[in-house]
N, CA, C and O of each residue as an XYZ file, in Angstrom:
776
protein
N      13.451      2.202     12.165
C      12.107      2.728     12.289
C      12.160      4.223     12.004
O      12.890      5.086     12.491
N      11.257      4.301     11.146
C      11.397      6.051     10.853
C      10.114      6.701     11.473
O       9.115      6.110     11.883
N      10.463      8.611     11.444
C       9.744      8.998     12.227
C       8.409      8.496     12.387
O       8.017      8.074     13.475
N       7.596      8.525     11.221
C       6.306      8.107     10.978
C       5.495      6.943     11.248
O       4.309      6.767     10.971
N       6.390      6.097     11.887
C       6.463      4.671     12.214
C       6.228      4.826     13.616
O       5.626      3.936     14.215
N       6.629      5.849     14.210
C       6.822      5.664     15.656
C       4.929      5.898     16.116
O       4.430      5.187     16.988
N       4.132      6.933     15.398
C       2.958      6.816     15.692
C       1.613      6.113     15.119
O       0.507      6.587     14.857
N       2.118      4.846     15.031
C       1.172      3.550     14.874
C       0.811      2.970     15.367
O       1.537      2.019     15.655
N      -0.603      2.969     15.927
C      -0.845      2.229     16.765
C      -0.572      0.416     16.888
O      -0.365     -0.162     15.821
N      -0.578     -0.313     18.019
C       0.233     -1.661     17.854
C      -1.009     -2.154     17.424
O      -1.984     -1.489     17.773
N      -1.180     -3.013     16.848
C      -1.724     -4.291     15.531
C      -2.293     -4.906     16.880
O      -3.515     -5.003     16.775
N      -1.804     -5.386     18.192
C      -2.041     -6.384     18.529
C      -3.322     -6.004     19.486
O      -4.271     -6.710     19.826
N      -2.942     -4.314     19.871
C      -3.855     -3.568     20.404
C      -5.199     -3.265     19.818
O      -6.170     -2.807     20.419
N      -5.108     -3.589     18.562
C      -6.602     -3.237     17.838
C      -7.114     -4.549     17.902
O      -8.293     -4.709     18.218
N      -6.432     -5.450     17.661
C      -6.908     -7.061     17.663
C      -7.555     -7.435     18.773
O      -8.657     -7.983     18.768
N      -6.714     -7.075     20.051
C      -7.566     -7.256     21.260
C      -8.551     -6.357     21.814
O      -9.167     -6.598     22.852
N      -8.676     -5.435     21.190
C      -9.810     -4.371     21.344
C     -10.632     -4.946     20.760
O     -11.661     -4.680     21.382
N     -11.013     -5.905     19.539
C     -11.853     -6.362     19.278
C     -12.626     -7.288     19.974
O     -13.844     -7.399     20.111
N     -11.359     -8.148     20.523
C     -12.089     -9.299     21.219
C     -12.147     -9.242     22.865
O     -12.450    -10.221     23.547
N     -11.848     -8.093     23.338
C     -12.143     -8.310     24.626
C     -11.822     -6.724     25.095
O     -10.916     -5.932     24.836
N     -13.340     -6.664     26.125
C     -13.904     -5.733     26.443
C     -12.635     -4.598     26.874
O     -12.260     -3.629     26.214
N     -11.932     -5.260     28.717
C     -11.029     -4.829     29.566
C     -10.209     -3.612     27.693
O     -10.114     -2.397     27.523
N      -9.895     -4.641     26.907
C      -8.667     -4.063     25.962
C      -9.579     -2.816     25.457
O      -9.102     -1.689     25.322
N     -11.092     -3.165     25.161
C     -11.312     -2.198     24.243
C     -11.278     -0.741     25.119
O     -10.896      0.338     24.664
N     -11.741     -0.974     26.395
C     -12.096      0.372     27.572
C     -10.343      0.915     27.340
O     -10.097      2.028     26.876
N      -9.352      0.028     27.706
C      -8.634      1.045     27.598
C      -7.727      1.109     26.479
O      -6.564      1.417     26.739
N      -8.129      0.812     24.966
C      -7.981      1.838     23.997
C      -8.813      3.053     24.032
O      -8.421      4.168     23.688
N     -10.342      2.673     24.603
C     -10.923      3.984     24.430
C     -10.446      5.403     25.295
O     -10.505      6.518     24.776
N      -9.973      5.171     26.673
C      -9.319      5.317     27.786
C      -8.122      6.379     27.026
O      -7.870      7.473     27.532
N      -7.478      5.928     25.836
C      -6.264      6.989     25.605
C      -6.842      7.288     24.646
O      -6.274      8.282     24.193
N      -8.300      6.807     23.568
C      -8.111      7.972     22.182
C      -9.464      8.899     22.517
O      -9.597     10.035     22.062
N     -10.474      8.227     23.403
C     -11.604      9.382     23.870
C     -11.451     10.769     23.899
O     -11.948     11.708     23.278
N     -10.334     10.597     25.108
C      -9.933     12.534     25.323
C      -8.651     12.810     24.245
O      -8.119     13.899     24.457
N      -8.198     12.227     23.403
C      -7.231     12.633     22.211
C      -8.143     13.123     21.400
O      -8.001     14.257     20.944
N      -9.633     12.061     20.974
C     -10.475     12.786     20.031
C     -10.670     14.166     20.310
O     -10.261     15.165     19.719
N     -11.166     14.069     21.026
C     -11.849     15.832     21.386
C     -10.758     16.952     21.067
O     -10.939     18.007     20.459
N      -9.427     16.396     21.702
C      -8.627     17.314     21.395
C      -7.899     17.234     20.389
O      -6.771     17.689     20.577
N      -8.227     16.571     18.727
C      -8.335     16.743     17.499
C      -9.533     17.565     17.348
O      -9.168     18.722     17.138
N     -11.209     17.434     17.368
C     -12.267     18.193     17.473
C     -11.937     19.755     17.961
O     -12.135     20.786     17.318
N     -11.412     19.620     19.204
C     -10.757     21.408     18.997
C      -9.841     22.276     18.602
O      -9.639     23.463     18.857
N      -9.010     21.016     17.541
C      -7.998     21.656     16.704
C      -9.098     22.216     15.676
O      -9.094     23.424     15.438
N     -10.245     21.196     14.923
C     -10.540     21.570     13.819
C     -11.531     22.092     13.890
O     -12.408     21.864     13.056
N     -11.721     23.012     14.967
C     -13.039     24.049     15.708
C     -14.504     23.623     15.546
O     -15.469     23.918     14.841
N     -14.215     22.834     16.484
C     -15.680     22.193     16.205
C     -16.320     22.754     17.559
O     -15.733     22.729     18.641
N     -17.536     23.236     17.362
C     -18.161     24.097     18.580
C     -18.180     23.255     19.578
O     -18.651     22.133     19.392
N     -17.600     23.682     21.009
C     -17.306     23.028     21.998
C     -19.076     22.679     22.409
O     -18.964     21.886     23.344
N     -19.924     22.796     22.269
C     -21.255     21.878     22.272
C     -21.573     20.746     21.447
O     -22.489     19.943     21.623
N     -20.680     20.769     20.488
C     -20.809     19.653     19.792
C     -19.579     18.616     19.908
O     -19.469     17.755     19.036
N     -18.561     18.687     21.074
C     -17.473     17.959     20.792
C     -18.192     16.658     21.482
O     -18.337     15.646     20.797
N     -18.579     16.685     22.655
C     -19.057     15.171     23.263
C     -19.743     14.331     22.142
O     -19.220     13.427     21.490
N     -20.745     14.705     22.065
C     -21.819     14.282     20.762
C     -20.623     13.650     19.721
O     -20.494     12.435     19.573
N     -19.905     14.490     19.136
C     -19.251     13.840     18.285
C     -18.005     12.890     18.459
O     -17.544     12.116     17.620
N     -17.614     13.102     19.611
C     -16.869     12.172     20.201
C     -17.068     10.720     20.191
O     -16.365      9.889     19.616
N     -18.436     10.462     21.116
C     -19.087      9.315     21.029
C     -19.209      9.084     20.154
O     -18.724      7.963     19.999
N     -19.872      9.685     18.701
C     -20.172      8.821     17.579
C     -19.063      8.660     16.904
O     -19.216      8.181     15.780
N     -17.767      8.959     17.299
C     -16.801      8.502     16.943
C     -16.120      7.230     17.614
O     -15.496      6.467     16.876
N     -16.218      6.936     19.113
C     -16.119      6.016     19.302
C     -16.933      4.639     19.000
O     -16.575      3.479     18.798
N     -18.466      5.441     19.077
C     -19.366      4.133     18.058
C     -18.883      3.893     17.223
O     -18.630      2.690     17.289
N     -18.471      4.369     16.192
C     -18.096      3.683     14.804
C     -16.672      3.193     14.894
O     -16.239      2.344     14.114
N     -15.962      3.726     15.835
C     -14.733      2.688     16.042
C     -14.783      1.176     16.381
O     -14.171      0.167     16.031
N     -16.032      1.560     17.423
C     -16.476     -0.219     18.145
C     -16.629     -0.996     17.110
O     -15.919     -1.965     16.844
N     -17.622     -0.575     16.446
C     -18.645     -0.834     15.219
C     -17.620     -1.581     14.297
O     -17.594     -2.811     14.267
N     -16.640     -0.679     13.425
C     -15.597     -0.913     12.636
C     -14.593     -1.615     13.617
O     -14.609     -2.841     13.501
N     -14.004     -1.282     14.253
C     -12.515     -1.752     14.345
C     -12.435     -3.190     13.883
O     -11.524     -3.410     13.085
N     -13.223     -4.245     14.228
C     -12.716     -5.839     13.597
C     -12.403     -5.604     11.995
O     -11.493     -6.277     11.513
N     -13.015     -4.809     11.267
C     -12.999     -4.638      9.475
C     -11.784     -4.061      9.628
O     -11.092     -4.411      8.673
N     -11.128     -3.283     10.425
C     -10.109     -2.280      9.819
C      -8.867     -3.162     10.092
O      -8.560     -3.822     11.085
N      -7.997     -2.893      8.428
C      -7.459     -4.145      7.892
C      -6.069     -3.107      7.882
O      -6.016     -2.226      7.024
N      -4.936     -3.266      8.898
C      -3.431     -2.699      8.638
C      -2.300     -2.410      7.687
O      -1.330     -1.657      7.605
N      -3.014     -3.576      6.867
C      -2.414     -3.842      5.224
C      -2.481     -2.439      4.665
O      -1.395     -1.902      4.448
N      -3.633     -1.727      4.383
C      -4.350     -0.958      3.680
C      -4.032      0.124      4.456
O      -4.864      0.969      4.125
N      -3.376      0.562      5.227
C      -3.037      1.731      5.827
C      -3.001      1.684      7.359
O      -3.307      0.642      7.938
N      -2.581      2.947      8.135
C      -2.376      3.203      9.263
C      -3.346      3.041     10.564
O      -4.433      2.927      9.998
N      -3.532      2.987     11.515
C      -4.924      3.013     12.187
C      -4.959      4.779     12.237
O      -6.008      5.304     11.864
N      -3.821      5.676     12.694
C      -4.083      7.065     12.354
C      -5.080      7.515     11.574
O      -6.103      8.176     11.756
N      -4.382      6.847     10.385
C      -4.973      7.592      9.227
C      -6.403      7.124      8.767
O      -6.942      7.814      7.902
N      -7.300      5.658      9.415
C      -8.205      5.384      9.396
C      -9.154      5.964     10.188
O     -10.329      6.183      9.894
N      -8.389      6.282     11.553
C      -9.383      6.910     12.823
C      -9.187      8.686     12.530
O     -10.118      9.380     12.940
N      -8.250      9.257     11.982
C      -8.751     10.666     11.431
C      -9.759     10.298     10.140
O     -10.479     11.281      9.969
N      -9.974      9.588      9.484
C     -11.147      9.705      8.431
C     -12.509      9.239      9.023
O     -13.504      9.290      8.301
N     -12.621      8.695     10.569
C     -14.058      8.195     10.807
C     -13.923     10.029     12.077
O     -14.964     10.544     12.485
N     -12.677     10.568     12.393
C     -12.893     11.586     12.723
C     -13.429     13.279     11.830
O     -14.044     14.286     12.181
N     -13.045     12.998     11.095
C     -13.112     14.001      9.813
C     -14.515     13.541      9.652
O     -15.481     14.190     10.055
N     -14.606     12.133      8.907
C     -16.271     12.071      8.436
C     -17.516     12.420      9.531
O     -18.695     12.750      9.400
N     -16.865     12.237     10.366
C     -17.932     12.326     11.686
C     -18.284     13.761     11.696
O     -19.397     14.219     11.436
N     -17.224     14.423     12.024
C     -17.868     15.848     12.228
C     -17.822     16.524     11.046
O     -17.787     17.734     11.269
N     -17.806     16.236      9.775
C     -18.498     16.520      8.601
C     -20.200     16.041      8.372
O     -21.056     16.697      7.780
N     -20.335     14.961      8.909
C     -21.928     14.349      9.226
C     -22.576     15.518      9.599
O     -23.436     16.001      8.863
N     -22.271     16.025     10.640
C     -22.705     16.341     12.279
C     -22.632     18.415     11.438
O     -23.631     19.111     11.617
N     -21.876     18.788     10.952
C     -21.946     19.845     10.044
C     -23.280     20.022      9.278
O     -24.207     20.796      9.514
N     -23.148     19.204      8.408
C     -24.311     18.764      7.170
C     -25.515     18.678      7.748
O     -26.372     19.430      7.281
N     -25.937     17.722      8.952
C     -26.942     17.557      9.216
C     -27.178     19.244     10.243
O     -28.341     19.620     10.392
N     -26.293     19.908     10.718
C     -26.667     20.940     11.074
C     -26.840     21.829     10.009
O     -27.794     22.586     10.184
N     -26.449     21.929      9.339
C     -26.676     22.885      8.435
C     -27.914     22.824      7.605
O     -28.409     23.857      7.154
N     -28.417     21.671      7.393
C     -29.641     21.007      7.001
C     -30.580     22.180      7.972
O     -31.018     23.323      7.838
N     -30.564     21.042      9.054
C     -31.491     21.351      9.788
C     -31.913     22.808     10.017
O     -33.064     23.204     10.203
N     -30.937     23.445      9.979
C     -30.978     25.501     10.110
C     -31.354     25.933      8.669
O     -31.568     27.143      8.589
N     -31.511     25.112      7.293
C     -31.970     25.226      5.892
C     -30.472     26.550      5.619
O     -30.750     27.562      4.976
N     -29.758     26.463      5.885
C     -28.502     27.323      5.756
C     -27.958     27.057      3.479
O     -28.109     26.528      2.378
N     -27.509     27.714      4.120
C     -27.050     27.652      1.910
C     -25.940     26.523      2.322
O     -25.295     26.421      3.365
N     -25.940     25.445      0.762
C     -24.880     24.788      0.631
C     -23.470     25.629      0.222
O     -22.287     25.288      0.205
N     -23.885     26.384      0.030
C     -22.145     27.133     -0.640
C     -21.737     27.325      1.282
O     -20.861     26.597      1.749
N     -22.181     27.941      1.838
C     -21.692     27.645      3.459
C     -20.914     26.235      4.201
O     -20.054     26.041      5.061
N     -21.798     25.404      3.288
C     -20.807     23.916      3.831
C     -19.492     23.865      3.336
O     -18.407     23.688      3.891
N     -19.878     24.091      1.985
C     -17.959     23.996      0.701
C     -17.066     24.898      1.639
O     -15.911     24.575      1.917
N     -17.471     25.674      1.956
C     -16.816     26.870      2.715
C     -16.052     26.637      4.080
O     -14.948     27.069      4.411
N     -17.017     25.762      4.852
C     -16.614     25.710      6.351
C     -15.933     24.346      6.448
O     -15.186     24.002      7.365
N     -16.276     23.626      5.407
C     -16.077     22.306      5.423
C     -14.743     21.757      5.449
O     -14.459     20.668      5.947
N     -13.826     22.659      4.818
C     -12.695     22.327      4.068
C     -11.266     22.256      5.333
O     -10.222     21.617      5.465
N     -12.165     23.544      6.218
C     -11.026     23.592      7.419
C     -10.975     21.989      8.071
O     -10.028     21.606      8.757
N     -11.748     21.428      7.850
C     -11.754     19.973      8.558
C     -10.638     19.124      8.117
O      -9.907     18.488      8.876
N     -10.550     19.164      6.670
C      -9.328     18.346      5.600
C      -8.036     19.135      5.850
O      -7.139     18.363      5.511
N      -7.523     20.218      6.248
C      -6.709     20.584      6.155
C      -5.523     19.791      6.716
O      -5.600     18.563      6.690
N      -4.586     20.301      7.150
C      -3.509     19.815      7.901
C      -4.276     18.712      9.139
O      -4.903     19.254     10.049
N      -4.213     17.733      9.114
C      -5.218     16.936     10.435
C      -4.557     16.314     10.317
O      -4.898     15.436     11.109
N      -3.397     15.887      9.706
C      -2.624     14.509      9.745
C      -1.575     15.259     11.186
O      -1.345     14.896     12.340
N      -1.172     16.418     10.359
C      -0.175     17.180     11.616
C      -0.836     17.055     12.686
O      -0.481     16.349     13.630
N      -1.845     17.720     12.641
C      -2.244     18.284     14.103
C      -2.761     17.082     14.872
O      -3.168     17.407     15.988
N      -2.876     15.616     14.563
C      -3.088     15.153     15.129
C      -1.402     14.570     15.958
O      -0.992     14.435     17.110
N      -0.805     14.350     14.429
C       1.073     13.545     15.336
C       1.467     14.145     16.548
O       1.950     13.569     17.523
N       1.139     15.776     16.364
C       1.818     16.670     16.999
C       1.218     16.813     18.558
O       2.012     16.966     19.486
N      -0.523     16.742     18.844
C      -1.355     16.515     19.759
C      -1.108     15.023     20.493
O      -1.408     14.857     21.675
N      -0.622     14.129     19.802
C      -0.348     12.847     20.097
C       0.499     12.868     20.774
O       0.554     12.283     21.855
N       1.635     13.781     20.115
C       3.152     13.690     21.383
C       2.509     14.325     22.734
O       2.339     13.692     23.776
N       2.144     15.853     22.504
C       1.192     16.429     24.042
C       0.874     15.300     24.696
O       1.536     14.804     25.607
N      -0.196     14.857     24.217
C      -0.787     13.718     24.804
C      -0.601     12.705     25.554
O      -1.259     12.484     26.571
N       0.319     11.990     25.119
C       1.191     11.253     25.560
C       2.395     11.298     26.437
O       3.037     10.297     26.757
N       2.685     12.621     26.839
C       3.656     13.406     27.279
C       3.098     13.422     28.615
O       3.754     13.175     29.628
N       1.208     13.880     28.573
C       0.911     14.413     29.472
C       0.023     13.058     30.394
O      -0.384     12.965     31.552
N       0.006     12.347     29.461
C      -0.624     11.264     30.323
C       0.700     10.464     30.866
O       0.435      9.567     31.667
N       2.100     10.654     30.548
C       2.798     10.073     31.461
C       2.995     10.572     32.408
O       2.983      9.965     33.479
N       3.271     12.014     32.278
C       4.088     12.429     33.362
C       2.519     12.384     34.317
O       2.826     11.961     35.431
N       1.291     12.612     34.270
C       0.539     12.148     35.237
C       0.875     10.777     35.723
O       0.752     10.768     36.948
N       1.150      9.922     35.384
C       1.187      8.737     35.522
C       2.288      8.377     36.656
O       2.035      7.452     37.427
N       3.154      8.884     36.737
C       4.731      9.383     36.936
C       4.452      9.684     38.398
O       4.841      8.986     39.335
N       3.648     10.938     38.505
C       3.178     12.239     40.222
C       3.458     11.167     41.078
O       4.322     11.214     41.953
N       2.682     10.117     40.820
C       2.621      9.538     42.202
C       4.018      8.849     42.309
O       4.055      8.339     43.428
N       4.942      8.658     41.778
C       6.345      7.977     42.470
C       7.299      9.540     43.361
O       8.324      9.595     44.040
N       6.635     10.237     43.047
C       7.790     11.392     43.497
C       7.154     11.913     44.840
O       5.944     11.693     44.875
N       7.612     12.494     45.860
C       7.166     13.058     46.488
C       8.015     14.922     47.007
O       9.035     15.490     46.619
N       7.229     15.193     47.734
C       8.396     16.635     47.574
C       7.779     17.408     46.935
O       6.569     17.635     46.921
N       8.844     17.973     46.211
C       9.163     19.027     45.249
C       9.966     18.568     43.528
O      10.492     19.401     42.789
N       9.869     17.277     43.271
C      10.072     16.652     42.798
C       9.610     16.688     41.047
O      10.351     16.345     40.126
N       8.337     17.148     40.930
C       7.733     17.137     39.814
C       7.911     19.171     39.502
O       8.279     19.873     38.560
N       7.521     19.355     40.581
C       7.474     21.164     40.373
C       8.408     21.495     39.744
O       8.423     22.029     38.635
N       9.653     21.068     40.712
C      11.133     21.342     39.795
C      11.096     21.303     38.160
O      11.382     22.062     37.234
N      10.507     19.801     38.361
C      10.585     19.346     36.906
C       9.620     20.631     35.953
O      10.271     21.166     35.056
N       8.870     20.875     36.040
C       7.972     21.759     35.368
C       8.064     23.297     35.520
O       7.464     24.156     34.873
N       8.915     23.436     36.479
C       9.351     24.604     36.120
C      10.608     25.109     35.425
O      10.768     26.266     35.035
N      11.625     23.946     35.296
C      12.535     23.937     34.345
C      11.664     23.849     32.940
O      12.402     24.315     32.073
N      10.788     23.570     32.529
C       9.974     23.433     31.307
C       9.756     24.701     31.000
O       9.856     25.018     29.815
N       9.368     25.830     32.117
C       9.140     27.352     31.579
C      10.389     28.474     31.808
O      10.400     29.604     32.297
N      11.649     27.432     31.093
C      12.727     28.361     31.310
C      13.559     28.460     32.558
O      14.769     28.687     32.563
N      12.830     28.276     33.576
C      13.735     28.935     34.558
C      15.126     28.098     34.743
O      15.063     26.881     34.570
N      16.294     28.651     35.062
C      17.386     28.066     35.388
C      17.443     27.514     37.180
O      16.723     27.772     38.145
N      18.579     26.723     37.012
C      18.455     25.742     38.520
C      18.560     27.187     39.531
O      17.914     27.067     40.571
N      19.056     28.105     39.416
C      19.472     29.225     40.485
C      17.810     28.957     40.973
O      17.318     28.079     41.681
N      17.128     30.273     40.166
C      15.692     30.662     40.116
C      14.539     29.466     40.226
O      13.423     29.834     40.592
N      14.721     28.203     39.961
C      13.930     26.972     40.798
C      14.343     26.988     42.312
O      13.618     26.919     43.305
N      15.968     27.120     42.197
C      16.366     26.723     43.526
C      15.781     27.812     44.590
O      15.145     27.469     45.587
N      16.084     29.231     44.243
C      15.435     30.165     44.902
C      13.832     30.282     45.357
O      13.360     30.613     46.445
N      13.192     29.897     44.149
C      11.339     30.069     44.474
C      11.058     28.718     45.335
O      10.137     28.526     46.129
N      11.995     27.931     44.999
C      11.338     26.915     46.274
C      12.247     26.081     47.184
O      12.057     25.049     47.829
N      13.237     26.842     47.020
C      13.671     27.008     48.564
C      14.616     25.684     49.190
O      14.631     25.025     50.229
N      15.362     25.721     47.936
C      16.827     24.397     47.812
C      17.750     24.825     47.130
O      17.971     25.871     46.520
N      18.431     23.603     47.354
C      20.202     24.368     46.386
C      20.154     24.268     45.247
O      19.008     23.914     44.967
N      20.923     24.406     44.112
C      20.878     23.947     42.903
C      21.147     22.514     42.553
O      20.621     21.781     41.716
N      22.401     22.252     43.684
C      22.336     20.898     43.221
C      21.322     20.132     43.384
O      21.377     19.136     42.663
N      20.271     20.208     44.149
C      18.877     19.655     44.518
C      17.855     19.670     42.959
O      17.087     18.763     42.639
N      18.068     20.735     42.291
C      16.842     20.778     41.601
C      17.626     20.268     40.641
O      16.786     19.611     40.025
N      19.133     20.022     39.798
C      19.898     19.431     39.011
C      18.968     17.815     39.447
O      18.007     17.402     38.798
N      19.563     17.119     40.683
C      19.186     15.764     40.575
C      17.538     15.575     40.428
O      16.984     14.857     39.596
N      16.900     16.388     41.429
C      15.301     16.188     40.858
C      14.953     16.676     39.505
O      14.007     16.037     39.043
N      15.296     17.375     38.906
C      14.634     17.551     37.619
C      15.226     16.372     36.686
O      14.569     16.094     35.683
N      16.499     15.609     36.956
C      16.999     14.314     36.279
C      16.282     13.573     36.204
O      15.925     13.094     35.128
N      15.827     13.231     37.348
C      14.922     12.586     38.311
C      13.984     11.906     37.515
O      14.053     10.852     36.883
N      12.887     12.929     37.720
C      11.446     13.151     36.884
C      12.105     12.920     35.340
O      11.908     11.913     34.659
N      12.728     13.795     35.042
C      12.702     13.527     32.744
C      13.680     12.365     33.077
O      14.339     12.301     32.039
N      14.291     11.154     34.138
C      14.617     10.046     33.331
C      12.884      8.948     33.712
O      12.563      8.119     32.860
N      12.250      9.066     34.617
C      11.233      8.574     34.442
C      10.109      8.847     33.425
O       9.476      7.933     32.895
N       9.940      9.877     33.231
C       9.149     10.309     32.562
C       9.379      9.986     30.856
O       8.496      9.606     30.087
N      10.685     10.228     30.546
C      11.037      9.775     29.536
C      10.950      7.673     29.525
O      11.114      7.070     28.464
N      10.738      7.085     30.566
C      10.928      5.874     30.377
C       9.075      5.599     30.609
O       8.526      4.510     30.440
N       8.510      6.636     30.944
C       6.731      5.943     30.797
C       6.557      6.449     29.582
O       5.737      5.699     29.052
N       6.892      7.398     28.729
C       6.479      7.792     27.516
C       6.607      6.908     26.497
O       5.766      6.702     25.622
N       7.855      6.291     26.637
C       8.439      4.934     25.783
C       7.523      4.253     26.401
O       6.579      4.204     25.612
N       7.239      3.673     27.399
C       6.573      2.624     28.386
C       4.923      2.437     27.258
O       4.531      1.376     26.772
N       4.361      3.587     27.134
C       2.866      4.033     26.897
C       3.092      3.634     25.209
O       2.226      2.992     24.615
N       4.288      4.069     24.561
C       4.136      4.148     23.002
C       4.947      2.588     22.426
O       5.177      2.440     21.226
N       5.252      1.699     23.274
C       5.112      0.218     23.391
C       3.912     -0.311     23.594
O       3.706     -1.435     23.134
N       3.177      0.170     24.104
C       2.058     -0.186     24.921
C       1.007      0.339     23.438
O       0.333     -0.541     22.902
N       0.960      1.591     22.953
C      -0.218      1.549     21.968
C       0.535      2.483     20.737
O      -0.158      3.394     20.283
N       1.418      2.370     20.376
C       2.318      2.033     19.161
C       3.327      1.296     18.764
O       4.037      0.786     19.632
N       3.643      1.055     17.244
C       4.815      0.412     16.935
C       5.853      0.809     17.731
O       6.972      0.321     17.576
């Protein structure tokens, strides 16, 4: 499996999103708040991200039974009903304000840019961050802190010092947390990727 493989969504997950409700809530459940945070990669005025959100999940509902795996990625299908969406939602604003078309060619383009990246790359965040939420509740303690403050550098001394344990303490808890955490991340990208 190569890199690009790893962020596909599973076949079986779109199939049952079609046919039954429970599946579709929670596909929507992990790409709802992913949309938006594609929408504020590609600066879309934070008054317009809900609005466009939803009509992005409408047309997912709408579409998903047509959208055929053969023919490409679900990524790369759900950034083009994301892209087209808030290209709509542009146009018809820009309409509506009678603004010059050379302003659309202009603003428009930041939308096409790099979106394939910024979405893979938001996907790992994403997914990162909905495990290790997922995760809080098995630990108790000091358990997760550790863990996240080894994330901003600090060494076991300086964890061990600000909160008030040995090193060998924050060695096994920070294991701790990144071997779970690393096993819901896999857990989640079984769950809604190849």
């Amino acid at each position: 499996m190569n890199n690009e493989d790893v962020f596909v969504t599973k076949k079986t997950l779109l199939k049952l999103a079609c046919e039954n409700k429970q599946k579709w809530e929670e596909l929507a459940a992990y790409y709802y708040p992913f949309i938006k945070i594609i929408l504020r990669h590609i600066r879309i005025h934070e008054n317009d991200i809900e609005d466009i959100s939803q009509n992005v999940m409408l047309k997912l509902w709408k579409n998903l039974s047509k959208f055929d795996p053969s023919r490409g990625k679900f990524r790369t299908w759900l950034i083009s009903i994301i892209r087209n969406t808030a290209k709509a939602t542009q146009i018809k604003q820009i309409k509506d304000k009678n603004r010059d078309y050379k302003y659309l060619e202009e603003t428009s383009t930041t939308i096409n840019d790099p979106l394939e990246e910024i979405f893979r790359n938001e996907w790992r965040k994403y997914i990162t961050n909905v495990a290790l939420e997922n995760i809080r509740k098995q630990f108790s303690g000091k358990a997760v802190e550790v863990f996240l403050l080894s994330l901003k550098n600090l060494n076991a001394e300086q964890i061990a010092e600000k909160l008030d344990l040995k090193p060998d303490s924050v060695y096994r808890l920070k294991n701790r947390v990144k071997d779970q955490l690393v096993l819901e991340i896999k857990r989640l990208r079984t769950e809604l990727e190849h």
